[in-house]
DSSP file (Angstrom, degrees, kcal/mol; ACC not computed):
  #  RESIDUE AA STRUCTURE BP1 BP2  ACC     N-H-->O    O-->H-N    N-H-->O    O-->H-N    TCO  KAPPA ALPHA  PHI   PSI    X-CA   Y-CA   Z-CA
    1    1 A X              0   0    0      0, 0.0     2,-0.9     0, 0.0     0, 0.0   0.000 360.0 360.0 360.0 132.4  128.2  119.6   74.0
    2    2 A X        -     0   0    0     45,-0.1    45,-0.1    46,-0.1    44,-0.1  -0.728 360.0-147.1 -17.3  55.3  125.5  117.2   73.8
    3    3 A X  E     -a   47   0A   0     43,-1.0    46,-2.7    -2,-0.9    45,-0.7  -0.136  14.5-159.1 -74.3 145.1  122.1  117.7   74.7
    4    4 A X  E     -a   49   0A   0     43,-0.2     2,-1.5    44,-0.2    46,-0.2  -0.794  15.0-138.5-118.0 153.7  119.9  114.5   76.2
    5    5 A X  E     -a   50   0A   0     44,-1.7    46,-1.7    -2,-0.4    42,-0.0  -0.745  16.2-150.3-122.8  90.9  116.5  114.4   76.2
    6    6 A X  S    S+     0   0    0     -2,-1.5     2,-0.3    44,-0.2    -1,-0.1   0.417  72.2  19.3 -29.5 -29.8  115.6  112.9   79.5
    7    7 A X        +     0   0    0      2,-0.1     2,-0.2    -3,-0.0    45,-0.2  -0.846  64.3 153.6-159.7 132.5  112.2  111.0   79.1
    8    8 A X        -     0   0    0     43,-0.4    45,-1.9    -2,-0.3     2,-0.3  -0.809  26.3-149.9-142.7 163.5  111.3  110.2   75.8
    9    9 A X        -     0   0    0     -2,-0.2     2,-0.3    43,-0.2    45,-0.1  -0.956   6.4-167.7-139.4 156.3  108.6  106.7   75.0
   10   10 A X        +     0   0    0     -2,-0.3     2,-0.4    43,-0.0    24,-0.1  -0.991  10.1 177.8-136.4 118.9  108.5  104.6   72.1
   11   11 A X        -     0   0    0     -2,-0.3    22,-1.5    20,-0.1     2,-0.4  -0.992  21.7-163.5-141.1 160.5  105.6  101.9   71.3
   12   12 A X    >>  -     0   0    0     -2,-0.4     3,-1.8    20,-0.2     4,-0.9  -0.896  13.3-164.2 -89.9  85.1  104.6   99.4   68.6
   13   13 A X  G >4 S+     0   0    0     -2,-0.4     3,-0.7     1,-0.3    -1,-0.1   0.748  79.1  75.9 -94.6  29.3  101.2   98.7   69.1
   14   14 A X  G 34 S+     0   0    0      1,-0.2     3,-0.3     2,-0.1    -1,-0.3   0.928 109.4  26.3  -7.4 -62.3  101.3   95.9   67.2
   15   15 A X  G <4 S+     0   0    0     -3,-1.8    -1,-0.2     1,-0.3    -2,-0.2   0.371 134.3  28.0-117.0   3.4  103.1   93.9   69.9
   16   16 A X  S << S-     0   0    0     -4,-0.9    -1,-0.3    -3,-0.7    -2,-0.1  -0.488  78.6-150.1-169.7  91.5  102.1   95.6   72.8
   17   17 A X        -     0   0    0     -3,-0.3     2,-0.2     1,-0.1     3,-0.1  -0.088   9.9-144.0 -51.6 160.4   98.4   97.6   72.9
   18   18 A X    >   -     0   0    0      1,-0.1     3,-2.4    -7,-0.0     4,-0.4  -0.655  15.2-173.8-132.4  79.1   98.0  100.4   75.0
   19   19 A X  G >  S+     0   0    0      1,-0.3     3,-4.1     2,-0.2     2,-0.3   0.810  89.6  60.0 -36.0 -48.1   94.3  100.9   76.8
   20   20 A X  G 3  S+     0   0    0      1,-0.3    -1,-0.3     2,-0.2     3,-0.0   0.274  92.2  61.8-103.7  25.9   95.2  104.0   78.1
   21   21 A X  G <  S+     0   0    0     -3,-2.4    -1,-0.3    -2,-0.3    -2,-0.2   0.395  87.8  92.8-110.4 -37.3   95.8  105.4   74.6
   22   22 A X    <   +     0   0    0     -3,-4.1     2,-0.2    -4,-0.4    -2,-0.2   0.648  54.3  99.9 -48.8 -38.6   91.9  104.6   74.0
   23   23 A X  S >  S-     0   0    0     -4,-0.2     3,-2.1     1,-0.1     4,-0.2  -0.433  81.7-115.8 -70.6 151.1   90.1  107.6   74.8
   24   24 A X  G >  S+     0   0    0      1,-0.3     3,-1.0     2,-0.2     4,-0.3   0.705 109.9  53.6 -51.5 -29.6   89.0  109.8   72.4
   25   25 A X  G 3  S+     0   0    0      1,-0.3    -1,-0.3     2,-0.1     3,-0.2   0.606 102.3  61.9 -85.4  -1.3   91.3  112.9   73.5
   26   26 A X  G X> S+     0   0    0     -3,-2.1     3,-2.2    -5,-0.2     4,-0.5   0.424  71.4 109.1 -89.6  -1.3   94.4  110.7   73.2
   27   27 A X  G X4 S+     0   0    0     -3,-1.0     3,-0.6     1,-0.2     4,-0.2   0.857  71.6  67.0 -59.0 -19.3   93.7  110.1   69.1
   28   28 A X  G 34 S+     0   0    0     -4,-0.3    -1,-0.2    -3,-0.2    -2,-0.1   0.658 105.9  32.3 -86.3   0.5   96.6  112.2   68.5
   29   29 A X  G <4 S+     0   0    0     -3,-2.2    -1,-0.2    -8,-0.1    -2,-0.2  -0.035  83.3 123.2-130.7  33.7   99.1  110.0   69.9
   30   30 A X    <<  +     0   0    0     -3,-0.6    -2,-0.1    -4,-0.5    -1,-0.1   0.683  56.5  71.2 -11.2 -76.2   97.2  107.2   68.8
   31   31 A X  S    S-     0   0    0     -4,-0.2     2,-0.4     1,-0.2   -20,-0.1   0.645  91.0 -67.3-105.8-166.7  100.2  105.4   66.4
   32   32 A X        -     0   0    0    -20,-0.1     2,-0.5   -22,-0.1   -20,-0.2  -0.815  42.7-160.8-108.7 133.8  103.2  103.7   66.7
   33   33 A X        +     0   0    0    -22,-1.5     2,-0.3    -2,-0.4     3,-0.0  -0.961  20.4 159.3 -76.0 115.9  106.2  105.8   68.1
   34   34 A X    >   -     0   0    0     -2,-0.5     3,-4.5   -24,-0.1     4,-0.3  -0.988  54.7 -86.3-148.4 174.9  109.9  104.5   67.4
   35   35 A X  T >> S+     0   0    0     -2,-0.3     4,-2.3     1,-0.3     3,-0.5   0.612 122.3  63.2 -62.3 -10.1  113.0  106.0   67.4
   36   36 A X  H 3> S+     0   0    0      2,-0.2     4,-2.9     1,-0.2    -1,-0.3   0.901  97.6  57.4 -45.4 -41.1  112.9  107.1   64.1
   37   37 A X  H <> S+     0   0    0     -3,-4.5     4,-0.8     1,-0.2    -1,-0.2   0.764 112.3  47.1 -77.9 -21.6  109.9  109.4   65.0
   38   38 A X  H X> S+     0   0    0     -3,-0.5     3,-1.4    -4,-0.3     4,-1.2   0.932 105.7  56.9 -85.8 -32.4  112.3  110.9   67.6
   39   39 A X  H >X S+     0   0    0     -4,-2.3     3,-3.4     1,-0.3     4,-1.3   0.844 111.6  44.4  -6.3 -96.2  115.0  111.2   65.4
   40   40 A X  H 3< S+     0   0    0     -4,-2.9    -1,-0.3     1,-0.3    -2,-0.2   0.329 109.5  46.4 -49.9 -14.7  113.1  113.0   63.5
   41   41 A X  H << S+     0   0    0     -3,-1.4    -1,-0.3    -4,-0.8    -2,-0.2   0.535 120.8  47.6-102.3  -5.8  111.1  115.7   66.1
   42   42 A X  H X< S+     0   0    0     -3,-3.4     3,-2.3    -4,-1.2     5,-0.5   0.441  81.3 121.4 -81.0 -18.4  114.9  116.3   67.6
   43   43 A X  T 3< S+     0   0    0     -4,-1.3    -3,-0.1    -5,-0.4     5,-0.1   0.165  84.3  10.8 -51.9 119.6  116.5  116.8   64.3
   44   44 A X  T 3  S+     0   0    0      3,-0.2    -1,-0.2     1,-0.1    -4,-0.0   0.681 107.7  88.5 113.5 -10.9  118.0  120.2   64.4
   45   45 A X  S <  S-     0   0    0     -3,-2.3    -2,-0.1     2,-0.2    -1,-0.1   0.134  95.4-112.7-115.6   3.4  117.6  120.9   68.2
   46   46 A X        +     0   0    0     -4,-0.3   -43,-1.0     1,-0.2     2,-0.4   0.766  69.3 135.5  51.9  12.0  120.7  119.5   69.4
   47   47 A X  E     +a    3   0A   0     -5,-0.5    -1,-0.2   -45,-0.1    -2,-0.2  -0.955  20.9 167.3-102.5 121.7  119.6  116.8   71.2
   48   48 A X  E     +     0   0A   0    -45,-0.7     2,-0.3    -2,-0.4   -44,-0.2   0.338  57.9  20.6-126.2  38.7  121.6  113.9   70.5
   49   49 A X  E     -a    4   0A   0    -46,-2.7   -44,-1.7    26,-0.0     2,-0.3  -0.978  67.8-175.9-148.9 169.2  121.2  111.0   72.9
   50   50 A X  E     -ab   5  75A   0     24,-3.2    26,-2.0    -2,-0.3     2,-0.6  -0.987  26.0-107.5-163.1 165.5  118.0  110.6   75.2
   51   51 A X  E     - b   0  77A   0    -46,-1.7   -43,-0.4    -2,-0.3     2,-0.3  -0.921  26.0-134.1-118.4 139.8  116.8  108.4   77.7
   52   52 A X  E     - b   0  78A   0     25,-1.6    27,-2.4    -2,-0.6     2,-0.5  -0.707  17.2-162.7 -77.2 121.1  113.9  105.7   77.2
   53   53 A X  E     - b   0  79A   0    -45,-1.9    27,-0.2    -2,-0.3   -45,-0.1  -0.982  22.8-109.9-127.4  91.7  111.6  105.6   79.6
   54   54 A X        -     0   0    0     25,-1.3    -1,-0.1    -2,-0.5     3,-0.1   0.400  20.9-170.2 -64.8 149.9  109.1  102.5   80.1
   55   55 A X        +     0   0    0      1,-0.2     2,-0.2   -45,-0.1    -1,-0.1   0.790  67.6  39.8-119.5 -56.8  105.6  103.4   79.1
   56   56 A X  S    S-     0   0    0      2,-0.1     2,-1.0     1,-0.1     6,-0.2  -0.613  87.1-111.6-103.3 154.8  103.5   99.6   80.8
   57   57 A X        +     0   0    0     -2,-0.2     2,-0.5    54,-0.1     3,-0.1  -0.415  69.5 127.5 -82.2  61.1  104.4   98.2   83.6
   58   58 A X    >>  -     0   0    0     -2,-1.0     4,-1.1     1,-0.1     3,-0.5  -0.974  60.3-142.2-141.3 154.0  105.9   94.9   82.3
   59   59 A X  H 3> S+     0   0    0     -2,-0.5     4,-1.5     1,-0.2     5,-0.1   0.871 104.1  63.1 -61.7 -35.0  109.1   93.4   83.1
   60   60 A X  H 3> S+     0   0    0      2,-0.2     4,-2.2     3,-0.1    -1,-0.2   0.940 102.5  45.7 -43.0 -57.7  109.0   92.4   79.0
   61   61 A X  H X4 S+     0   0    0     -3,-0.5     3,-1.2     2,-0.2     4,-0.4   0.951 108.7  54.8 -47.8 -89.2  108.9   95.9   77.6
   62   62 A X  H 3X S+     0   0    0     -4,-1.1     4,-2.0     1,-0.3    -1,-0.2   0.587 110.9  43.1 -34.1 -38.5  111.7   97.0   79.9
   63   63 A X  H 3X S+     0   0    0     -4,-1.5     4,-1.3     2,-0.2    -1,-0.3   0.976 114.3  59.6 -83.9 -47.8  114.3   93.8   78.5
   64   64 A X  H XX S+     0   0    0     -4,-2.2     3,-1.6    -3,-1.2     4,-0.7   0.848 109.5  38.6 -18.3-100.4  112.8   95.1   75.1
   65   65 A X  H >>>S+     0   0    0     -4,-0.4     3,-4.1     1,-0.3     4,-2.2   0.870 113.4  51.4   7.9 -95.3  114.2   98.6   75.7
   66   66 A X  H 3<5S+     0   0    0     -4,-2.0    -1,-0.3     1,-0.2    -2,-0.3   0.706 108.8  53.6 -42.5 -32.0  117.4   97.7   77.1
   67   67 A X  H <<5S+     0   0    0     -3,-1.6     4,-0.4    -4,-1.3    -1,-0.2   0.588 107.7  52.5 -27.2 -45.3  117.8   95.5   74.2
   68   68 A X  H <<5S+     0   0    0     -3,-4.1    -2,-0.2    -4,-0.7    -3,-0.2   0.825 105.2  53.1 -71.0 -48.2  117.1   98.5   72.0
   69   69 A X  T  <5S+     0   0    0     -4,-2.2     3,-0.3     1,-0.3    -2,-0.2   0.552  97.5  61.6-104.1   4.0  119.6  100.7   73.5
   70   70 A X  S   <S+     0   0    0     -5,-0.5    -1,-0.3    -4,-0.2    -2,-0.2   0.727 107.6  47.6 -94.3 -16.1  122.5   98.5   73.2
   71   71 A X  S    S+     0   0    0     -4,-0.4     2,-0.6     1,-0.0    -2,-0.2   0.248 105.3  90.8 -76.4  15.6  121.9   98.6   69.4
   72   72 A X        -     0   0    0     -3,-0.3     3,-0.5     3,-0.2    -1,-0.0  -0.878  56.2-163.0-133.6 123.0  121.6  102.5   69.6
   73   73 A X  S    S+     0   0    0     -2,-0.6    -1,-0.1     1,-0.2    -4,-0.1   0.769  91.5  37.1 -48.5 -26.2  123.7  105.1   69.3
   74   74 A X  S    S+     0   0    0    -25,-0.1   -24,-3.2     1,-0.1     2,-0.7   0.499  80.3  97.2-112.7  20.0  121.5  107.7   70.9
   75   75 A X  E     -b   50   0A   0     -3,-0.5    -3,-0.2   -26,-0.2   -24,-0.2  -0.847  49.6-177.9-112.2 124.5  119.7  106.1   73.5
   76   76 A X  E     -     0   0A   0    -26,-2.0     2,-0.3    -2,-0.7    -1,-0.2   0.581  67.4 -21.6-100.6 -13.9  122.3  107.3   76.6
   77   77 A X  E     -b   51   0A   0    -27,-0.6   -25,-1.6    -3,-0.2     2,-0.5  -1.000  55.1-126.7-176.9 170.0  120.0  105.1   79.1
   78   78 A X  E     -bc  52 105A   0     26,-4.2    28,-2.3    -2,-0.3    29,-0.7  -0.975   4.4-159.7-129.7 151.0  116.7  103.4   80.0
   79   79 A X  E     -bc  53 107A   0    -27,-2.4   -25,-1.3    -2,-0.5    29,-0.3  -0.897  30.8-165.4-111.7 110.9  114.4  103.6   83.1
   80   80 A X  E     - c   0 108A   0     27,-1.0    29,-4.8    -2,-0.5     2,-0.3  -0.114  19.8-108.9-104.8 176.5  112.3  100.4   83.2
   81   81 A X        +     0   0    0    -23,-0.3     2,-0.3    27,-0.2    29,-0.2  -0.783  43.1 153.7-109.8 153.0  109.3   99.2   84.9
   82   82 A X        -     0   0    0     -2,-0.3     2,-0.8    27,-0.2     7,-0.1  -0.912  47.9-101.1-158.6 175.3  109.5   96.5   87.6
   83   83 A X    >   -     0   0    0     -2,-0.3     3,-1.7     1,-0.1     9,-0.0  -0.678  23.3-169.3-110.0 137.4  107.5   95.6   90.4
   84   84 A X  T 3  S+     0   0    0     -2,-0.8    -1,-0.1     1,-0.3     5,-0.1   0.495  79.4  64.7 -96.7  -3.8  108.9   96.9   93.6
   85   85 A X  T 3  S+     0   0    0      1,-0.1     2,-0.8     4,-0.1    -1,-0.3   0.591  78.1 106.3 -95.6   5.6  106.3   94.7   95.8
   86   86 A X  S <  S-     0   0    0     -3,-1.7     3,-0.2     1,-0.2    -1,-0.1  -0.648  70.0-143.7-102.9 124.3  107.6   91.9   94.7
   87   87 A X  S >  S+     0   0    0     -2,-0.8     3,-0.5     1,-0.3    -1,-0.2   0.596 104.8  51.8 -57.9 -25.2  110.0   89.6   97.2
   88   88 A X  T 3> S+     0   0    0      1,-0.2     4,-2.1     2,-0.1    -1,-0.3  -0.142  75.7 128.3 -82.1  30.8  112.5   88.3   94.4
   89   89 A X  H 3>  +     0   0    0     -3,-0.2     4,-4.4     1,-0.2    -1,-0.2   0.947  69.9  50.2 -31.1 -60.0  112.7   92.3   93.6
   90   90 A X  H <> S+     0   0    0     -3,-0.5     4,-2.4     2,-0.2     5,-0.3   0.815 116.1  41.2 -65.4 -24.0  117.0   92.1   93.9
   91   91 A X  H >> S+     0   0    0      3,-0.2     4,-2.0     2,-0.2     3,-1.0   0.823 114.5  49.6 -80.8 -62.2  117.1   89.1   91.5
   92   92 A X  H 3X S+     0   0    0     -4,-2.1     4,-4.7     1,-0.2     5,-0.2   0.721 118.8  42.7 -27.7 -59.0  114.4   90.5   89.0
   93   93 A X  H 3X>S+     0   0    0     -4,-4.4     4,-4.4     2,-0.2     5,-0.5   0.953 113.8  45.1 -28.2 -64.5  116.5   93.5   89.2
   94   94 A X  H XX5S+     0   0    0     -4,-2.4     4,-2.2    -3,-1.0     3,-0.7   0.992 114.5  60.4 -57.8 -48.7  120.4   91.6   88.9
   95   95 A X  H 3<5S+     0   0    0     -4,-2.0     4,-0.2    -5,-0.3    -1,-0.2   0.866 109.5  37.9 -46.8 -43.7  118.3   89.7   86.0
   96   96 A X  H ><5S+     0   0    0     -4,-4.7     3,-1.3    -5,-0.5    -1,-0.3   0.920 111.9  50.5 -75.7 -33.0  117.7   93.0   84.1
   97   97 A X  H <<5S+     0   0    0     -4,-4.4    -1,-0.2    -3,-0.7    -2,-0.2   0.788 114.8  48.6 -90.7  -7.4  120.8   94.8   84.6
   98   98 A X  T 3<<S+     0   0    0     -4,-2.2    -1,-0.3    -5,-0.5    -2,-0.2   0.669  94.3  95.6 -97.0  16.1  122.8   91.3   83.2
   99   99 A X  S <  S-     0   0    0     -3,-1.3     2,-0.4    -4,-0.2     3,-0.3   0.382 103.4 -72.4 -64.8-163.2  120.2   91.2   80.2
  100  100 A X  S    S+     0   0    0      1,-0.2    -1,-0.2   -37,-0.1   -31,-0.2  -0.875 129.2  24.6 -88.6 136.9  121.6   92.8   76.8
  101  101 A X  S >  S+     0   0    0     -2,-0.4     3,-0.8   -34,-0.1     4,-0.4   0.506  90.4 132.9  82.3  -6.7  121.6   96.7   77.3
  102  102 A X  T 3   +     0   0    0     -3,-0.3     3,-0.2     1,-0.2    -4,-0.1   0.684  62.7  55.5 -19.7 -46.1  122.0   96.2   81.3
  103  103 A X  T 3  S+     0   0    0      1,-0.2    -1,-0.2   -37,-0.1    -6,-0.1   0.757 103.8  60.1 -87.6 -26.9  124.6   98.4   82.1
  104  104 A X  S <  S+     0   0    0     -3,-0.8   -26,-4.2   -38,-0.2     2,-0.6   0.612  79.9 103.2 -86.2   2.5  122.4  101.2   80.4
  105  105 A X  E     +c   78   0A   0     -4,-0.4   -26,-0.2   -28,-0.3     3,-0.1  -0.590  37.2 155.2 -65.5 104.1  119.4  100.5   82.9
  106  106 A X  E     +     0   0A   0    -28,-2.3     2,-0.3    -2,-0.6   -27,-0.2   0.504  49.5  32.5-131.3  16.1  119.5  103.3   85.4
  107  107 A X  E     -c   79   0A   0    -29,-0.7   -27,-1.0     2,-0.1     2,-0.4  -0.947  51.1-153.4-155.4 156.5  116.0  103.8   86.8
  108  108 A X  E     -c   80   0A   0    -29,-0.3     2,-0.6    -2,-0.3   -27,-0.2  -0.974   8.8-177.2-125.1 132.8  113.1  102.1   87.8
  109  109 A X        -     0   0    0    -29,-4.8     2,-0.4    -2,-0.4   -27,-0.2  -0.963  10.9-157.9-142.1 139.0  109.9  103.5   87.9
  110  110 A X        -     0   0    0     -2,-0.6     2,-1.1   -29,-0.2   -27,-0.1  -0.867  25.0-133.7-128.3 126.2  106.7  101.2   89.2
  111  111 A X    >   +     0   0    0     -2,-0.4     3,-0.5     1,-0.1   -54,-0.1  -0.674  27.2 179.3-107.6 102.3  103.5  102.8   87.8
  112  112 A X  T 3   +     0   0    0     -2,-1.1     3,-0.4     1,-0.2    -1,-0.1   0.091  55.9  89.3 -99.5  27.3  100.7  103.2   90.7
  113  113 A X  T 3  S+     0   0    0      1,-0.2    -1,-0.2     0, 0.0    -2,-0.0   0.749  95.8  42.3 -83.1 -20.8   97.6  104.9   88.8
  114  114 A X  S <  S+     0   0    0     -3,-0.5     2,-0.3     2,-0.1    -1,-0.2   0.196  96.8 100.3 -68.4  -4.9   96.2  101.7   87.8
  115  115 A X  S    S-     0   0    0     -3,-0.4     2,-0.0     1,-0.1    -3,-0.0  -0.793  80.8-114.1-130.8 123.9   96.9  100.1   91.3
  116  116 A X              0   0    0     -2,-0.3    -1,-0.1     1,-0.1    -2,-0.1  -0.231 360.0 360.0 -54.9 136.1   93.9   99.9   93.8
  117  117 A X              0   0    0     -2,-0.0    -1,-0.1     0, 0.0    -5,-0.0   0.542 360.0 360.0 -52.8 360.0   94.5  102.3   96.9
């Protein structure tokens, strides 16, 4: 049997900073994650697939992902960001799931700690 690793994140930032990465008590996951770097911290454990899990809330990232995990063997699925106030929700949505790596889109998760009360 398989084991999946439910939420995992991956970023470059090169190509996409991460403010919330900035404070000092975050310097130790400071750096660029990618699947390699999970490869490697699952190697051995019996996890071999996992699902990617959008770290910013843009609709870029998320096609980025899904993209990813139709070249990948282990990545079993993605949950992507979109924004759920917005009225063209159902196309953004049909847009992502016909993108490449579509069908592997299975959650959507809108990130409100940054978002005014």
């Amino acid at each position: 049997m398989t084991r999946i690793d439910a939420h995992h994140h991956l970023w470059d930032l090169s190509v996409r900073p991460q403010t919330w990465l900035d404070p000092p008590e975050m310097a130790p996951i400071r750096r660029d994650f990618a699947l390699s770097d999970h490869a490697s911290a699952t190697a051995g454990t019996g996890i071999g697939r996992s699902v990617l899990v959008q770290v910013l809330g843009d609709a870029e990232e998320t096609r980025e992902f899904l993209a990813l995990a139709a070249r990948s063997q282990t990545i079993a699925a993605v949950v992507g960001w979109a924004d759920l106030t917005r009225p063209d929700l159902a196309d953004e949505l049909a847009a992502l799931a016909a993108s490449p790596g579509g069908a592997l889109l299975r959650g959507i998760r809108h990130l409100v700690q940054g978002e005014s009360d």
